[in-house]
C-alpha positions as CSV (number, residue, x, y, z in Angstrom):
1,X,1.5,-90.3,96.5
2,X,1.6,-86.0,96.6
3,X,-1.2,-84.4,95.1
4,X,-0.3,-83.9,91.7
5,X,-0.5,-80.0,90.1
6,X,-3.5,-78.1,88.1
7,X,-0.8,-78.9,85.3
8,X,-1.8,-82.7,85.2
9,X,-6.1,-81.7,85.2
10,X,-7.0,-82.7,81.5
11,X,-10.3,-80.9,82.2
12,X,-7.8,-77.2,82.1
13,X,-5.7,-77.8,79.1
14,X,-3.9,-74.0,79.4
15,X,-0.6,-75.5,81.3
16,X,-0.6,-79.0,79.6
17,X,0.8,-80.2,76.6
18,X,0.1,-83.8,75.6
19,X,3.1,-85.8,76.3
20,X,4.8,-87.4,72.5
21,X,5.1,-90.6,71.6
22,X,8.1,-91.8,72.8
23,X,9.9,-92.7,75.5
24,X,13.9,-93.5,76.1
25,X,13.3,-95.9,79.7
26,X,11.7,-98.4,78.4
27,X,11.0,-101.4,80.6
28,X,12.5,-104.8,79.6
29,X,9.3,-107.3,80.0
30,X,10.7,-110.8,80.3
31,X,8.1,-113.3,79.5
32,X,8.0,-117.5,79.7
33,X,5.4,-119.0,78.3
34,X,3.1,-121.1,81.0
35,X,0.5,-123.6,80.7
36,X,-1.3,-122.4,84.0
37,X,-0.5,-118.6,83.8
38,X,0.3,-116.8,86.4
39,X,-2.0,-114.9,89.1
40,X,-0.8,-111.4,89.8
41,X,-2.0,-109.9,93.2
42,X,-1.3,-106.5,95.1
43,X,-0.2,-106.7,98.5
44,X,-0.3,-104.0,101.5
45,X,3.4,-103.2,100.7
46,X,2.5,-102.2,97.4
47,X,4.4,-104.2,95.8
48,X,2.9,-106.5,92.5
49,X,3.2,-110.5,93.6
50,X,3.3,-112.9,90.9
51,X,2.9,-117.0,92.0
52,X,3.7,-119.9,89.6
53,X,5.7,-122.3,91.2
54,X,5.9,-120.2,94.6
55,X,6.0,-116.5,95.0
56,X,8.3,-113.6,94.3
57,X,8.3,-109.9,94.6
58,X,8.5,-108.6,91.0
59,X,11.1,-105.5,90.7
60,X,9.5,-101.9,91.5
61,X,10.4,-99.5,88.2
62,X,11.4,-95.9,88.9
63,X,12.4,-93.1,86.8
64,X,15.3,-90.8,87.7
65,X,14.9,-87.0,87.4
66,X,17.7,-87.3,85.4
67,X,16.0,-90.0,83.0
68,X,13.4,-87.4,82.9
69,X,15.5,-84.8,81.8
70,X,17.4,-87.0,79.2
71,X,14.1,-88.3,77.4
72,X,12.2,-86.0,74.5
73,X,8.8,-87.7,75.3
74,X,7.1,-85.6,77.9
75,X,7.7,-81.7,77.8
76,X,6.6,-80.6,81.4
77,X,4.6,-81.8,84.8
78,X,8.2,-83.6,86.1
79,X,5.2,-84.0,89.4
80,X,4.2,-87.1,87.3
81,X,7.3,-88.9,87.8
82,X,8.2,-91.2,90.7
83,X,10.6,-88.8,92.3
84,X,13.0,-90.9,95.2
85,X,15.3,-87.9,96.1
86,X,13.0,-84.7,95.9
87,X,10.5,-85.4,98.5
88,X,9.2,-85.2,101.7
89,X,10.1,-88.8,102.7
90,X,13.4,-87.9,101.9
91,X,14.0,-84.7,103.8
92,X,12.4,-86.4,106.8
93,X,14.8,-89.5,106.4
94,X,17.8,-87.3,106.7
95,X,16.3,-85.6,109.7
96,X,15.5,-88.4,111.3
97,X,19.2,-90.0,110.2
98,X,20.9,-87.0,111.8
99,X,19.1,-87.6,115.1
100,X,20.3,-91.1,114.9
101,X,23.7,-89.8,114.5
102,X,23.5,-86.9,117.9
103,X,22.5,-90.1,119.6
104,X,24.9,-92.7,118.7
105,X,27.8,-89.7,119.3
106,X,28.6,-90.4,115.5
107,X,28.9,-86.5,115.0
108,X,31.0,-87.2,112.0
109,X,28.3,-88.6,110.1
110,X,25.6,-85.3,110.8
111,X,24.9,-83.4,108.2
112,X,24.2,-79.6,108.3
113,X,20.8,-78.8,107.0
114,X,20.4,-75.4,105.3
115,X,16.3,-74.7,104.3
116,X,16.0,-72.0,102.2
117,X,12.3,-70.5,101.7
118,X,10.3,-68.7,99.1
119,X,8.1,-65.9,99.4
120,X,5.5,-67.3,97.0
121,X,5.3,-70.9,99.0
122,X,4.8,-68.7,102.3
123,X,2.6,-66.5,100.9
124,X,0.2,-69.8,99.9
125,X,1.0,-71.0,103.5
126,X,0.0,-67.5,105.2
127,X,-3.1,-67.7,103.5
128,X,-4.1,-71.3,104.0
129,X,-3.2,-71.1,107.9
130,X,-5.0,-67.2,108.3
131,X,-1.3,-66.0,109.2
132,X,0.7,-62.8,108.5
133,X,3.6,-63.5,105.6
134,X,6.5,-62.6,107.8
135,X,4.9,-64.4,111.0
136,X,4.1,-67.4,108.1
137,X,8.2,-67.0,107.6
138,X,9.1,-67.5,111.8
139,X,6.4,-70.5,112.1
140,X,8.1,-72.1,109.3
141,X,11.5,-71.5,110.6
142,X,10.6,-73.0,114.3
143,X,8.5,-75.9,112.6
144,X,12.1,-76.4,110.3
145,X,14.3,-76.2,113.2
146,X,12.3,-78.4,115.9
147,X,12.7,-81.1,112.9
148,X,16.4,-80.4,113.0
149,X,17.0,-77.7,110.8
150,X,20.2,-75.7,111.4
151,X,19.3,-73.1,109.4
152,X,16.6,-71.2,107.9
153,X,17.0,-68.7,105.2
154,X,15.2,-66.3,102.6
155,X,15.7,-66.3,99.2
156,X,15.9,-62.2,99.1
157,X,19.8,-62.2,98.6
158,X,19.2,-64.7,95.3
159,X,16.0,-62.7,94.1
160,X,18.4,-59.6,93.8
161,X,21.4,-61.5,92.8
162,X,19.1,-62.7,89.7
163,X,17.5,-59.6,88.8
164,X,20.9,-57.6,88.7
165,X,22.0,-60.3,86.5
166,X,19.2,-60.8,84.2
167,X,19.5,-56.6,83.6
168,X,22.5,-56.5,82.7
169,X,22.6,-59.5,80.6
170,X,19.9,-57.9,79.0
171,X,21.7,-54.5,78.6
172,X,24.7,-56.6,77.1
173,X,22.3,-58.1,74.4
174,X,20.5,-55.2,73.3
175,X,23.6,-53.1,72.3
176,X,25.5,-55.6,71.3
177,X,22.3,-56.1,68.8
178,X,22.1,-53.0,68.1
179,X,26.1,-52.7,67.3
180,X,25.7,-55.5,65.1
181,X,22.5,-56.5,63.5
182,X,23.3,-59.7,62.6
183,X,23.4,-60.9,65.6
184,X,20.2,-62.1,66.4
185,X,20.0,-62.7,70.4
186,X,16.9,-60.7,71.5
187,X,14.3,-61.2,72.6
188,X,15.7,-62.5,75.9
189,X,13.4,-64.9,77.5
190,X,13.5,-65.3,80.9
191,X,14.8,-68.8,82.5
192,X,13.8,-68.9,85.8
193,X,10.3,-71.2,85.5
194,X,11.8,-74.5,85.2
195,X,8.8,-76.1,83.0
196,X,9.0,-73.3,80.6
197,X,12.8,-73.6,80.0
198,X,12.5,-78.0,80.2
199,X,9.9,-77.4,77.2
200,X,11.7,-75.0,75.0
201,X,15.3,-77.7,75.8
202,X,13.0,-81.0,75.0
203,X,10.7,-79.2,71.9
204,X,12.5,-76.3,70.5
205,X,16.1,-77.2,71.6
206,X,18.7,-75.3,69.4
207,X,16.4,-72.4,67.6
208,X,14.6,-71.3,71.3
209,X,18.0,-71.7,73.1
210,X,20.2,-68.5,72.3
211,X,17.6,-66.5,73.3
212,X,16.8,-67.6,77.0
213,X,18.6,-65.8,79.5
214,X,21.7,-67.8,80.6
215,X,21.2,-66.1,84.5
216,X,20.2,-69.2,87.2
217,X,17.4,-68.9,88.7
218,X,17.1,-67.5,92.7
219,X,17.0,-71.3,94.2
220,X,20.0,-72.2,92.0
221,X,22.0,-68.9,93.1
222,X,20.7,-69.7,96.4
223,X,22.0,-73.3,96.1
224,X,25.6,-71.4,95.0
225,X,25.5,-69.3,97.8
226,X,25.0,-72.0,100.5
227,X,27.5,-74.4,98.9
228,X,30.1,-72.4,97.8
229,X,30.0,-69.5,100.5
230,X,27.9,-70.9,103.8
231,X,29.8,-74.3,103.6
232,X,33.1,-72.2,103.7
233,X,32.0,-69.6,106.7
234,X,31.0,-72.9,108.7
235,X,34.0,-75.1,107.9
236,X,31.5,-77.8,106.8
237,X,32.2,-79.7,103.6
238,X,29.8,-79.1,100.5
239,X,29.3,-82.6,101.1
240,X,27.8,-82.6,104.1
241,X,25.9,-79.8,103.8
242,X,22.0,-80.5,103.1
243,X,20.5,-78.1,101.0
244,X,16.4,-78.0,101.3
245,X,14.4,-75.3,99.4
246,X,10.4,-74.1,99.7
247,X,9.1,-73.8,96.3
248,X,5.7,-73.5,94.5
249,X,6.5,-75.6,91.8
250,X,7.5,-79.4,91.3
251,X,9.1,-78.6,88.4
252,X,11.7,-76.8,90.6
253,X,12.5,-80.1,91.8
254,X,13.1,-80.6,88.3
255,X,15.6,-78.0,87.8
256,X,17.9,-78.9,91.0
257,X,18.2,-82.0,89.8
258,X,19.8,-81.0,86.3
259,X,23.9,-82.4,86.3
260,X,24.5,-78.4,85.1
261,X,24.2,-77.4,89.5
262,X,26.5,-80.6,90.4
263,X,30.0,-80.0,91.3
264,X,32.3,-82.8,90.9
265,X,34.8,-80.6,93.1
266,X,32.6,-80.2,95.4
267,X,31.1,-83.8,95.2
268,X,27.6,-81.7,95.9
269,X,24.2,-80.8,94.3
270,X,23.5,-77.1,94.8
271,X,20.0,-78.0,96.1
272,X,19.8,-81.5,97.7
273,X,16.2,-81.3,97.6
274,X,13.2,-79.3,96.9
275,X,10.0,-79.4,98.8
276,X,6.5,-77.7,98.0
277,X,3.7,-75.7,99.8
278,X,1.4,-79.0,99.2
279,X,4.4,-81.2,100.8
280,X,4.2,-78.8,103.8
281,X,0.8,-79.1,104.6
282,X,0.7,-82.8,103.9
283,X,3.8,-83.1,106.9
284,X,1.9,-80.7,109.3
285,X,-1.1,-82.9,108.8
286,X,1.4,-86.2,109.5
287,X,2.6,-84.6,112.6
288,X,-1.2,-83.4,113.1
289,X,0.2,-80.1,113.5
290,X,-1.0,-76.3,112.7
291,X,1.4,-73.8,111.7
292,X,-0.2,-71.7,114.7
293,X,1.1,-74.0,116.9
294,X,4.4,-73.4,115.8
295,X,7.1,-71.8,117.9
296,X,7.6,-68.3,115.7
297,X,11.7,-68.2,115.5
298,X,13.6,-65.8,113.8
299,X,15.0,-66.3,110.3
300,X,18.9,-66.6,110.0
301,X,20.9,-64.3,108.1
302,X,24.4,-65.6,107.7
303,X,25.5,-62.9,104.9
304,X,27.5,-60.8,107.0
305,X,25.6,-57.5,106.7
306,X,23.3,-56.6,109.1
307,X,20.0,-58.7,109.2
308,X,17.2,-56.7,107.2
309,X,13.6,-56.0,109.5
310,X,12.0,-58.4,107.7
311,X,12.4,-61.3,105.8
312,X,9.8,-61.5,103.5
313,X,10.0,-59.0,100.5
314,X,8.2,-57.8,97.1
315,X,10.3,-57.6,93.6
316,X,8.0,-55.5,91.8
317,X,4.6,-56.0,90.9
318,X,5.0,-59.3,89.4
319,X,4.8,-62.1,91.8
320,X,7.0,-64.4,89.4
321,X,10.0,-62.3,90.6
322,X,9.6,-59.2,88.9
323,X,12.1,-59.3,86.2
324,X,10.0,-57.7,83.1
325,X,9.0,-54.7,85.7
326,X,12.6,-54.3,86.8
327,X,14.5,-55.2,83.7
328,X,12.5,-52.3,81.6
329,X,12.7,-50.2,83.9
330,X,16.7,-50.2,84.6
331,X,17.2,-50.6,80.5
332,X,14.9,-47.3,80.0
333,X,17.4,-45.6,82.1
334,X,20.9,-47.2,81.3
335,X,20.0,-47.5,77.5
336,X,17.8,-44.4,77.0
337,X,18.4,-42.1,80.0
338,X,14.6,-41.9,81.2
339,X,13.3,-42.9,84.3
340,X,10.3,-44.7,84.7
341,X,8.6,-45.0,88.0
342,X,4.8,-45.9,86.5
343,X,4.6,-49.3,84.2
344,X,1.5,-49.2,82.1
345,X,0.8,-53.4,81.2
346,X,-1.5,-53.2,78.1
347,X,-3.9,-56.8,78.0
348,X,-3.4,-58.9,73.9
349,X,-5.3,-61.9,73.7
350,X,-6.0,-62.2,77.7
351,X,-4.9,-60.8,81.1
352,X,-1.8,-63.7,81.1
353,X,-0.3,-62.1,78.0
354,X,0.8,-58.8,78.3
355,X,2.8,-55.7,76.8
356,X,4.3,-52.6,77.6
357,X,6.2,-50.5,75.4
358,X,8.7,-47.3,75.8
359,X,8.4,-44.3,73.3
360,X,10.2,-41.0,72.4
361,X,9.6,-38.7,70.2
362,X,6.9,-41.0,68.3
363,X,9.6,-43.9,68.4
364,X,9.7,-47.0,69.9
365,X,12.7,-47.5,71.9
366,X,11.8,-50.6,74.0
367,X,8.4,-53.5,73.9
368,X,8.5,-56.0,76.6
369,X,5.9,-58.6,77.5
370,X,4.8,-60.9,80.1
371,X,3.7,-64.5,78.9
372,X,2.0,-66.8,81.2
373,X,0.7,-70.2,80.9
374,X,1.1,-72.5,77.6
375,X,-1.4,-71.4,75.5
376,X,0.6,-67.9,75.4
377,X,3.9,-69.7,75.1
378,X,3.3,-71.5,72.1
379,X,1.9,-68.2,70.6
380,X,5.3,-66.2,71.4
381,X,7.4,-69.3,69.8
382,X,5.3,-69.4,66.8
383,X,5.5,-65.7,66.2
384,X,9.2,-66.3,66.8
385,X,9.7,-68.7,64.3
386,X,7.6,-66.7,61.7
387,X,9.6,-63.8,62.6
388,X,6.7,-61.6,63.4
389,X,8.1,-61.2,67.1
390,X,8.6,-57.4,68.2
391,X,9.6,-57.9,71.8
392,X,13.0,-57.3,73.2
393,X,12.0,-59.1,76.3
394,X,9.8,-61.4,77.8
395,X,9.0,-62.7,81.1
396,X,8.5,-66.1,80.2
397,X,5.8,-68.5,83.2
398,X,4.6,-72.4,82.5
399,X,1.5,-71.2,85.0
400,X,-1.6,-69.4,84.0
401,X,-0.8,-66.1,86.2
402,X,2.7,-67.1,87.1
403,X,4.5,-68.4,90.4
404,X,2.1,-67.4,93.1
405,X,0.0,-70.1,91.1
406,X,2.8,-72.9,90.6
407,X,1.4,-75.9,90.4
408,X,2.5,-76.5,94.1
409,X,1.0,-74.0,95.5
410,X,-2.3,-75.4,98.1
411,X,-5.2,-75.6,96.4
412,X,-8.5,-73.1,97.5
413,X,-11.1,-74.4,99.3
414,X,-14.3,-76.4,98.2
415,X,-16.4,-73.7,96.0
416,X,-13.3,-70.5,95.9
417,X,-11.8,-70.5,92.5
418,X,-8.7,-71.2,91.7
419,X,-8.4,-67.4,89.9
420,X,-9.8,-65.7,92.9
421,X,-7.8,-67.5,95.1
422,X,-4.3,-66.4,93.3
423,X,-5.6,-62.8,93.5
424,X,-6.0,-62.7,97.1
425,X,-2.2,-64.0,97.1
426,X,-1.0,-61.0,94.6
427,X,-2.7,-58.9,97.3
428,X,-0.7,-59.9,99.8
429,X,2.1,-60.0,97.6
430,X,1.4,-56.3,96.6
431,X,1.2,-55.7,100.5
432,X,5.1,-57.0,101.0
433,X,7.8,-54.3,101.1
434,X,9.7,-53.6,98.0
435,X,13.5,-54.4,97.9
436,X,15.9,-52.9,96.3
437,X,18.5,-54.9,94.3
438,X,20.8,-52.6,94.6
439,X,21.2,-52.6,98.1
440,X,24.7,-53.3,100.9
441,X,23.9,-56.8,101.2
442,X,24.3,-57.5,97.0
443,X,26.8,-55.1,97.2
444,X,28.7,-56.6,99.6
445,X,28.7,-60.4,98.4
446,X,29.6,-59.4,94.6
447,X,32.7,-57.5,96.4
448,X,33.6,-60.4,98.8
449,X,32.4,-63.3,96.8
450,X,31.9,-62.8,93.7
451,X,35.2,-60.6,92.6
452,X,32.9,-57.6,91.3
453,X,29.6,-57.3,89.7
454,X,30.9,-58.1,86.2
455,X,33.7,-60.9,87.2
456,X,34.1,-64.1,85.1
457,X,34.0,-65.4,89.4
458,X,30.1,-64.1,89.1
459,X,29.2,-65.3,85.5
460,X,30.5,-68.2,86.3
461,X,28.7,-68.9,89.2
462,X,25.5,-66.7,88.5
463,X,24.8,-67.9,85.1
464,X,24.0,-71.5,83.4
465,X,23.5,-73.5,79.7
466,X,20.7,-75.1,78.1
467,X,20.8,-78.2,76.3
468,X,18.6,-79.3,73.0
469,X,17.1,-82.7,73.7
470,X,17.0,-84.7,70.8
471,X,14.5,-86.8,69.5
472,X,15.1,-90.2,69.6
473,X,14.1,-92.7,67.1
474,X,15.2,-96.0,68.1
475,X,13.2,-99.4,68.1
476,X,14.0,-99.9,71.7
477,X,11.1,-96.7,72.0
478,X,7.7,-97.6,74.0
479,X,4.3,-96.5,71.5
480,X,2.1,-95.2,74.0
């Protein structure tokens, strides 16, 4: 069994939420009554053995993701659930299958593995392993590709597709607001932490919805890119392309899983499967391997633009992605015509929930926020509900000091906290060279993929929904 997240510790209730009541799998217990009764053992398998009259295997239960994201009973933590198709047993399966197929000759049968890797999940790697991020990025990609990856990608061309998105959908909002006050759309919450946006469909549903930004996150525009694009450029089916991502959250393996990134058309998940920083060093340790003794390979960069310097790259200040820094500062300048090159964060109730403003003239013409962990969440709902909420946007995290400390992420050493350890990550974070959104490579895949920046082509494939998950109040429910 994986190591579960800090999300799961009841001794650090800020990113749990006790799970309700109910639950819409329950498990049909068929019973016979028996004079003897029946002796129950475990065997090395695993499995639960039950002998009256001879023995039998009884039937191993398991919970889709999909169950998961149908029931209203738990809110978050998707780590806790028996996960078959979003592991590391499973990536290493269809490795292991493909090299059965080169063998046999049946090359029909391979499928082309894409990994796709995150800055935040190399950043936890480079640390844990005393490596530099970028030289973190080329172990990773010879350690992928010696297991049979085909290819190895960043996520920077997602990162910038998302934040380009996110600003203008925010742009859109706020005049359209402003144009007509009665419709109420803003604050915009950001959707790209998967726990946050599972807990606002499962416990908020319709009242949270309209105001979450509809843009997919990075993976999933990532998971577009290589499915609709890569699969294309290759003359591979979507089919039979294997999409693997490096995340440092389980929840994200939550997220791929949701039916909204199938395509029936293309008989394909956007992401196949999503692996963690934890998973990573749990498979080096299986192959009794150290990063360092990794073959450092360059990262591929199938885009058609020319391949950057590096691959590993900063998005502002915030290492969730840096959507509240970017978004204010591209709405001061398209909404307001001032440019802002210094963002001053003002600490509320702790350093997790923050605010920044923009003034003129003794008026305030923009307050935006940064919200991290539950404890602040349920605040910013609750002042939502009441209608006491001031914000225009909000840069919404499930984790206590966002991504760099998803509950995936490797845990510090005996005695190093878990809040100094995430520091020393933002450092290195801080130390990553800044990209530009606006830069050839986004320009050149919204002109030859996309149809144009503001296409229905790219808000079709760059955006998503959110669906309320109703309560269910049947007798068939399991009382905890």
């Amino acid at each position: 069994m994986s190591k579960f997240s800090g999300a799961l510790q009841l001794t650090d209730l800020d990113d749990f939420i006790t799970p309700s009541q109910e639950c819409i799998k329950p498990v049909e217990i068929k019973t016979t009554k028996s004079k003897t009764g029946s002796k129950i053992t475990i065997q090395d398998d695993g499995y639960y053995e039950t002998s009256e009259l001879g023995t039998h295997k009884l039937e191993k239960v398991e919970i889709t993701l999909a169950d998961c994201l149908a029931c209203s009973g738990c809110i978050t933590s998707a780590e806790g659930v028996l996960i078959t198709q979003q592991s590391q047993e499973e990536l290493l399966k269809v490795l292991n299958e493909n090299n059965e197929h080169k063998v046999a000759g049946t090359l029909d049968q391979i499928k082309t593995v894409v990994f796709t890797l995150c800055q935040q999940s190399c950043l936890s790697l480079a640390k844990k392993y005393q490596l530099d991020p970028e030289e973190c990025a080329r172990r990773l990609t010879g350690y992928f590709k010696k297991l049979g990856a085909d290819y190895v990608l960043d996520t920077k061309v997602g990162d910038d597709l998302a934040l380009i998105e996110a600003r203008n959908e925010f742009v859109e909002r706020f005049q359209s607001e402003t144009l007509d006050k009665t419709n109420k759309n803003l604050p915009m919450l950001a959707s790209s932490c998967p726990g946050w946006v599972c807990y606002a469909e499962k416990t908020h549903g319709s009242f949270i919805l309209p105001y979450i930004s509809t843009t997919r996150s990075s993976q999933q525009i990532m998971g577009m890119l290589v499915k609709e694009f890569l699969s294309k450029k290759l003359g591979v089916g979507s089919n039979r392309m294997y999409h693997v991502t490096l995340m440092p959250c389980y929840d994200k393996k939550l997220e791929a899983s949701r039916e909204d990134f199938y395509s029936e058309a293309n008989d394909s998940k956007d992401v196949d499967c999503v692996i963690t920083s934890i998973e990573i060093e749990q498979m080096l340790d299986m192959h009794k391997l150290n990063l360092m003794d990794c073959e450092a390979i360059s990262m591929d960069w199938p885009w058609g633009t020319p391949e950057p310097s590096t691959h590993m790259w900063a998005h502002e200040s915030s290492g969730s992605g840096g959507f509240s820094d970017h978004i204010f500062k591209h709405a001061a300048k398209e909404l307001f015509g001032m440019d802002v090159t210094h963002l001053d964060y003002k600490n509320l109730r702790n350093p997790d929930f923050r605010e920044i403003v923009l003034e003129k003239d003794g008026q305030l013409l923009l307050r935006f926020a940064v919200a991290n962990g539950f404890r602040n969440i349920q605040n910013l709902v609750q002042k939502l509900k009441r209608g006491k909420s001031s914000y225009h946007y909000v840069e919404v995290m499930a984790c206590p000091s966002g991504c760099l400390n998803g509950g995936a992420q490797i845990r510090p050493d005996s005695g190093t906290p878990a809040r100094e350890l995430t520091s020393q990550l933002e450092e290195l974070y801080r130390k990553l060279p800044q990209s530009c959104p606006d830069n050839k490579d986004t320009q050149f895949i919204y002109a030859n993929y996309l149809d144009g920046t503001f296409s229905d082509k790219a808000k079709s494939l760059l955006h998503t929904n959110y669906h309320a998950v109703e309560k269910m109040n049947t007798a068939l429910n399991i009382k905890w």
